[in-house]
C-alpha positions in Angstrom: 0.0 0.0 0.0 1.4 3.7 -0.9 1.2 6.5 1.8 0.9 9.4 0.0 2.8 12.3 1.8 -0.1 15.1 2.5 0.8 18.8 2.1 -1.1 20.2 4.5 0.1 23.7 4.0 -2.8 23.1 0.9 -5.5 20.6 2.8 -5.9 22.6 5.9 -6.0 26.0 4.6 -8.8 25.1 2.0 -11.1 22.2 5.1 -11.2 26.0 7.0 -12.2 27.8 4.1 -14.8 25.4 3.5 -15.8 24.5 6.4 -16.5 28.5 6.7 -18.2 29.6 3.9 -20.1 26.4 4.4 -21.4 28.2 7.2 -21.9 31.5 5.7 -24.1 29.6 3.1 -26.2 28.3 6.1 -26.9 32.0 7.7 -27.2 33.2 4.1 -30.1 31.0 2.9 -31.5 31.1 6.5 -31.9 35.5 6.5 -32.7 35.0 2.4 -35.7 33.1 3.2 -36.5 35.0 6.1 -36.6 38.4 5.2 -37.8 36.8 1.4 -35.0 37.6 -0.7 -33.7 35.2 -3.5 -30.1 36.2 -4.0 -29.8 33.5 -6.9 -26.8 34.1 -8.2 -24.6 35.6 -5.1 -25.7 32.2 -3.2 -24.4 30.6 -6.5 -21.2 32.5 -6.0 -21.0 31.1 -2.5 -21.6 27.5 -3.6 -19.2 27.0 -6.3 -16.6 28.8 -4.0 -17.5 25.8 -1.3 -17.5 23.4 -4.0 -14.2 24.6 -5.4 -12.2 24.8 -1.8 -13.5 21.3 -0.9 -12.4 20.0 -4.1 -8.6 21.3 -3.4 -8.9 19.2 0.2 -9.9 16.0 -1.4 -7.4 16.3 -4.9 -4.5 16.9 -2.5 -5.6 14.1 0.3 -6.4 11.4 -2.3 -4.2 11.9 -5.6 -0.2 12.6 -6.1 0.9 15.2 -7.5 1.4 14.4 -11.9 -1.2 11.9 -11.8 -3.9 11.9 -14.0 -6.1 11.4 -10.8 -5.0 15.2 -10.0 -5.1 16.6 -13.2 -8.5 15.6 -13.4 -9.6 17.1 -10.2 -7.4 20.0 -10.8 -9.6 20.8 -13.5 -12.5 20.2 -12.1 -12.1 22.7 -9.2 -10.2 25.6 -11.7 -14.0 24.7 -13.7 -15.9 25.4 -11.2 -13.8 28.3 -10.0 -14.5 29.8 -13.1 -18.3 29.2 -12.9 -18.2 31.2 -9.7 -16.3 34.2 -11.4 -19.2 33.8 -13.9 -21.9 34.0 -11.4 -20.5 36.8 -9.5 -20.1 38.9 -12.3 -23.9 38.4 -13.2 -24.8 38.6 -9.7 -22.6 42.6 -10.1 -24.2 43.4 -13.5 -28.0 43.1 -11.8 -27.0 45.4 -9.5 -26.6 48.0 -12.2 -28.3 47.3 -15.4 -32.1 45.5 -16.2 -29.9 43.3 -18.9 -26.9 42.4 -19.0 -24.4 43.9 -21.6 -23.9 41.5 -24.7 -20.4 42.8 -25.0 -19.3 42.1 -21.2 -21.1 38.8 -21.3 -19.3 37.9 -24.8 -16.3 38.7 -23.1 -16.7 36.8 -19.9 -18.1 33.7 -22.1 -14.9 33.8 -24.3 -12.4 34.0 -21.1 -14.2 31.0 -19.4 -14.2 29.1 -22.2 -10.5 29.6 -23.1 -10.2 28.8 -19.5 -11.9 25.3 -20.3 -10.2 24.7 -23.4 -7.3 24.7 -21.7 -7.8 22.5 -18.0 -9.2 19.7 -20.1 -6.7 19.6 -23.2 -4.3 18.6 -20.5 -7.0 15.9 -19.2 -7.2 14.8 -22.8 -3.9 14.7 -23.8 -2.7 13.6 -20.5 -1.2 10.3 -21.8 0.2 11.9 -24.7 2.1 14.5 -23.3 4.8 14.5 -20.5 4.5 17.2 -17.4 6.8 19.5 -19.2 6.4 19.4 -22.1 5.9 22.1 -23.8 1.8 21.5 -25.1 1.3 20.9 -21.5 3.1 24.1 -20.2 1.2 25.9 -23.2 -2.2 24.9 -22.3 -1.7 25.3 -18.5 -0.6 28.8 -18.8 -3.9 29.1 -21.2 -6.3 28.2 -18.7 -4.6 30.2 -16.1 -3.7 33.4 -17.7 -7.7 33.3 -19.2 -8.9 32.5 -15.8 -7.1 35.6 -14.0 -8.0 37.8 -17.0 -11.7 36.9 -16.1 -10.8 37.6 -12.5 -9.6 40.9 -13.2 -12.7 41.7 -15.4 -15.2 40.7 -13.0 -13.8 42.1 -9.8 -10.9 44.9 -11.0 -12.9 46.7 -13.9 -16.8 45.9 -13.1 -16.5 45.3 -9.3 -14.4 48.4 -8.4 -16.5 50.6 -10.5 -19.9 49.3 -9.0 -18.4 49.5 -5.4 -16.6 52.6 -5.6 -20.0 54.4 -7.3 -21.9 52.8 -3.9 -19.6 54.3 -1.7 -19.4 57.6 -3.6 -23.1 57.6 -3.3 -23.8 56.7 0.4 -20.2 56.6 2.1 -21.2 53.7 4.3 -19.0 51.7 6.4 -20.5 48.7 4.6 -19.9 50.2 0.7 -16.2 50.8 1.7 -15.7 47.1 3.3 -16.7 46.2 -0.3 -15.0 48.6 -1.8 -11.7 47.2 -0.2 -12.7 43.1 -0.7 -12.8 43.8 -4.6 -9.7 45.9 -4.6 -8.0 42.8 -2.4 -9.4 40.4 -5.0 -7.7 42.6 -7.8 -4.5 42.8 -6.2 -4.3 39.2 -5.6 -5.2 38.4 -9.2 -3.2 40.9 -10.7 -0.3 39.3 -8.8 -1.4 35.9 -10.3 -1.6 36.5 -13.8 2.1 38.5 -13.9 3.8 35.5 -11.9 2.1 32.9 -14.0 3.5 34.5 -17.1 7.3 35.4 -15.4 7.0 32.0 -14.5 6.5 30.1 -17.4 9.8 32.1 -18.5 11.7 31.7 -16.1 12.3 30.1 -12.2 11.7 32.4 -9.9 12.6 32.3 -6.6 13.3 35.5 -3.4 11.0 38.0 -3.4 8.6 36.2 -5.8 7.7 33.3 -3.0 6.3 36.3 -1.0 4.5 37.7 -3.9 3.0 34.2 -4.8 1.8 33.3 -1.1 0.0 36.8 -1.3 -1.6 35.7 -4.8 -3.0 33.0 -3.8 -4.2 34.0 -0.3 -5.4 37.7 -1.5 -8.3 36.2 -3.2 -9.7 33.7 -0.8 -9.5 37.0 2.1 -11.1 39.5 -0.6 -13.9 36.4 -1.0 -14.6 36.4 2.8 -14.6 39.8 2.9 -17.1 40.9 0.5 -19.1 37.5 1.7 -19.1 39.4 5.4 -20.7 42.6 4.1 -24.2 40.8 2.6 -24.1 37.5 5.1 -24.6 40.7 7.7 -27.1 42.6 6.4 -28.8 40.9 3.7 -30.5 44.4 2.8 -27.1 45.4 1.0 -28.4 43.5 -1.6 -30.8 46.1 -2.8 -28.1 48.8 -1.9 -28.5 51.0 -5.4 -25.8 53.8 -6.0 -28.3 56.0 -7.4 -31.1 58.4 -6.9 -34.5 56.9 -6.2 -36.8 60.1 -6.3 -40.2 58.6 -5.3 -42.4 55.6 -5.1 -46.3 55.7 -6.9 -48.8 53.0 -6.1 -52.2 53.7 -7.5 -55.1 51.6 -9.1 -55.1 50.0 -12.6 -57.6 52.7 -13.4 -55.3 55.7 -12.3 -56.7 56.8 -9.3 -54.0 57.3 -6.7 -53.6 55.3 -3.5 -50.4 57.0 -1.7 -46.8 58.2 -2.7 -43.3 58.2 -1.1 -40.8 60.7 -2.2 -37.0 59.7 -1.1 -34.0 61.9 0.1 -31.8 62.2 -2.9 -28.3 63.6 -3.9 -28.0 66.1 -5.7 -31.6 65.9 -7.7 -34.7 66.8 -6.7 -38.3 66.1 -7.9 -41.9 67.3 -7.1 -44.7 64.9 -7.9 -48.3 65.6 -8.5 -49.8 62.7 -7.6 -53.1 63.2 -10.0 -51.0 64.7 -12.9 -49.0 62.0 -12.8 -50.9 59.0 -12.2 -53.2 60.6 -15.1 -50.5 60.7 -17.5 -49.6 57.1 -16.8 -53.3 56.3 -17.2 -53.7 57.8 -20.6 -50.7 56.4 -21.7 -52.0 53.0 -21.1 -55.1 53.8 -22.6 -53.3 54.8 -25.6 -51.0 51.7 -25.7 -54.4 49.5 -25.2 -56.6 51.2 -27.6 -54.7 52.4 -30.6 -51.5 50.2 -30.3 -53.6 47.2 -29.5 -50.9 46.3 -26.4 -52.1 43.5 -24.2 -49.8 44.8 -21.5 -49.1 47.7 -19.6 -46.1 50.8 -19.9 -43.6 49.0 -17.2 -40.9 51.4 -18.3 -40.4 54.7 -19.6 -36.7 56.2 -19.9 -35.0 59.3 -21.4 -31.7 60.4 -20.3 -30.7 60.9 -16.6 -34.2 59.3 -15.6 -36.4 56.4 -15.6 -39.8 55.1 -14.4 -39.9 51.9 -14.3 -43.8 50.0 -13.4 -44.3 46.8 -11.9 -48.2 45.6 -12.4 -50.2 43.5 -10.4 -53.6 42.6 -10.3 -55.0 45.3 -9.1 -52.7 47.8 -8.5 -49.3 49.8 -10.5 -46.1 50.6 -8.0 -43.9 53.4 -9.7 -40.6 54.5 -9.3 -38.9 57.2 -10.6 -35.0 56.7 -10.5 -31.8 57.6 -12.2 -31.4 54.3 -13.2 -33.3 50.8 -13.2 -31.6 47.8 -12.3 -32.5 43.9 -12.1 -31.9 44.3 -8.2 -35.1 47.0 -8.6 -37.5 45.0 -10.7 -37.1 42.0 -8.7 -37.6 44.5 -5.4 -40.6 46.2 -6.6 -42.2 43.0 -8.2 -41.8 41.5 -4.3 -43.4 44.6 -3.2 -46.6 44.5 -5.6 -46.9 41.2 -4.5 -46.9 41.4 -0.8 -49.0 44.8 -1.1 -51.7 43.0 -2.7 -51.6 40.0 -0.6 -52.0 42.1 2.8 -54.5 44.3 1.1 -57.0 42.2 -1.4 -60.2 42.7 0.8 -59.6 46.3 0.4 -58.7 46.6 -2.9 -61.5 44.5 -4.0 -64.1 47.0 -1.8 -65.5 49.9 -3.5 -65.0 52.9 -0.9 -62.1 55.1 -2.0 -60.6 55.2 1.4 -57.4 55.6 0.8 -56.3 55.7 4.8 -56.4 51.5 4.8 -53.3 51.5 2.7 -51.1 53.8 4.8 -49.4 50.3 6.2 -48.1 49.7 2.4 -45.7 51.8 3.1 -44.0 49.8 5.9 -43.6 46.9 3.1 -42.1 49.3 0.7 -39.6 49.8 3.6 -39.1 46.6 4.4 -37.5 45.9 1.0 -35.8 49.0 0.1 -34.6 49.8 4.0 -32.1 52.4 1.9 -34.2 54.7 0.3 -35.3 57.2 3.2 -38.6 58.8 2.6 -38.5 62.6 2.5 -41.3 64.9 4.7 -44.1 66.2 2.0 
């Protein structure tokens, strides 16, 4: 029987990490359904980085290093790695955006799969080529150099930017923490992708040892970091680094029920309730009557602002904001729902008491704890 000899300078340092976010996934999911909030993608993130660190624990417990038993694994976890940058960066992009950019995603897509192309040429080529050669070296530094590249995308140009706007915006403790993670996480892939290069040129040795123990712990700390901030306060998901100038929730027939204007920066607004909720009314009408629309206005935009309408059954929620975001429409499509739930034997009633409703905007709240409502 062979006794492999176990480095555990790599198997202990990845059992903790899982063991930990394993954890942080427990709290997560428990305060996600709690408070009703479906983070799909950033639980995703969390996942595939549990996945990937357990993976690490197992390959270097079970397999020797240059056996095709490693390699395999090896790929694997660097796979599913990459998945997670994937689903971070998706998780970043609803923060800001409705859709996501073709041109980001393309790029993303085309980094991953390079990434792919690469782990598992040297899974199929494993008995074809030796540990140095040179196809080998060539399609590890591939998959490498494609998978820090993606690293630095997601994290150094959209995650900095995203961050950096939120703390701009709100100058919260919470925005800077995150601020800080994804500038960690840049740092430590930055360092990555020049030492993978340097090295496939040359040894290197002093100073670079340092350098490389900070790549590869850099990441795994900026992970935990930003993981901190939302296990928390699950609210910061619906943190937006924009003005949000007031809320509208009237009847499908126009008729106002109550409105919530919000402290902004640098923008103000006035709203006429009846103007407004008149105008959104004959717009409808218009889209139903002459454009023969089956469905309702649920955005209008021009430069600098946006309205943006979630419908239910009874009732239209409106928000005016400098920007509309995936992280809002899910938000506001939450709040129709709930609003129409607590209220249906009033809404169904025919008094125009609009007093019943007041309570709505506790819910509104509830969801959006970050936009304070301003005094009338």
């Amino acid at each position: 029987m062979v006794i492999l000899a176990i480095d555990w300078g790599v198997v202990l340092p990845n059992i903790f990490g899982s063991v930990f976010l394993a954890i942080l996934i427990g709290i997560f999911i428990f305060h996600s359904q709690k408070q009703k909030r479906p983070v799909v993608y950033f639980l995703a993130t969390l996942i595939l980085a549990f996945l990937s660190t357990l993976l690490v624990a197992i390959a270097w417990v079970i397999f020797e290093e240059g056996s095709f038993g490693m390699q395999l694994m090896r790929s694997i976890y660097l796979t599913i790695s990459g998945l997670q940058l994937m689903t971070m960066f998706v998780f970043l992009e609803n923060s800001r955006n409705v859709k996501i950019s073709a041109r980001r995603l393309v790029t993303c897509v085309g980094l991953f799969m390079i990434q792919c192309f690469g782990l598992w040429s040297l899974v199929g080529f494993y008995n074809q080529i030796t540990l140095y050669d040179p196809f080998n070296m060539a399609f590890w530094l591939m998959a490498k150099v494609a998978f820090n590249l993606l690293a630095l995308f997601v994290y150094g140009v959209r995650g900095i930017r995203i961050f950096y706007s939120m703390y701009n915006y709100t100058k919260e403790r919470k925005s800077l923490f995150a601020l800080i993670s994804v500038i960690i996480l840049t740092i430590g892939y930055g360092l990555s992708f020049v030492i993978d290069i340097l090295d496939a040129i040359q040894d290197l040795s002093g100073i670079w040892s340092i350098l490389k123990i900070i790549a590869d712990t850099f990441p795994i700390l900026g992970l935990f970091v930003v993981v901190l901030v939302y296990v928390s306060d699950i609210t910061f998901v619906y943190r937006l680094p924009f003005n949000h100038y007031f809320l509208m929730v009237s009847y499908k027939s126009g008729l106002p029920i109550f409105s919530i204007p919000f402290h902004t920066k640098g923008k103000t607004m006035e709203l006429q309730e009846n103007m407004f909720s008149g105008l959104m009314s004959a717009l409808n009408t218009v889209y139903n009557t002459i454009l023969f629309s089956k469905e309702p206005i649920d955005e209008i935009q021009s430069k600098g602002i946006s309205l943006f309408s979630e419908n239910g059954q009874y009732v239209s929620a409106i928000v005016a904001s400098d920007q509309v975001s995936r992280v809002l429409y899910r938000g506001m499509r939450q709040f129709v729902m709930e609003f129409e739930e607590r209220f249906e034997s009033e809404l169904k009633s025919s008094d125009n008491y609009m007093d019943h409703f007041q309570e709505g905007k506790a819910i509104f709240q509830r969801i959006f704890p970050f936009l304070i409502p301003k005094e009338k």
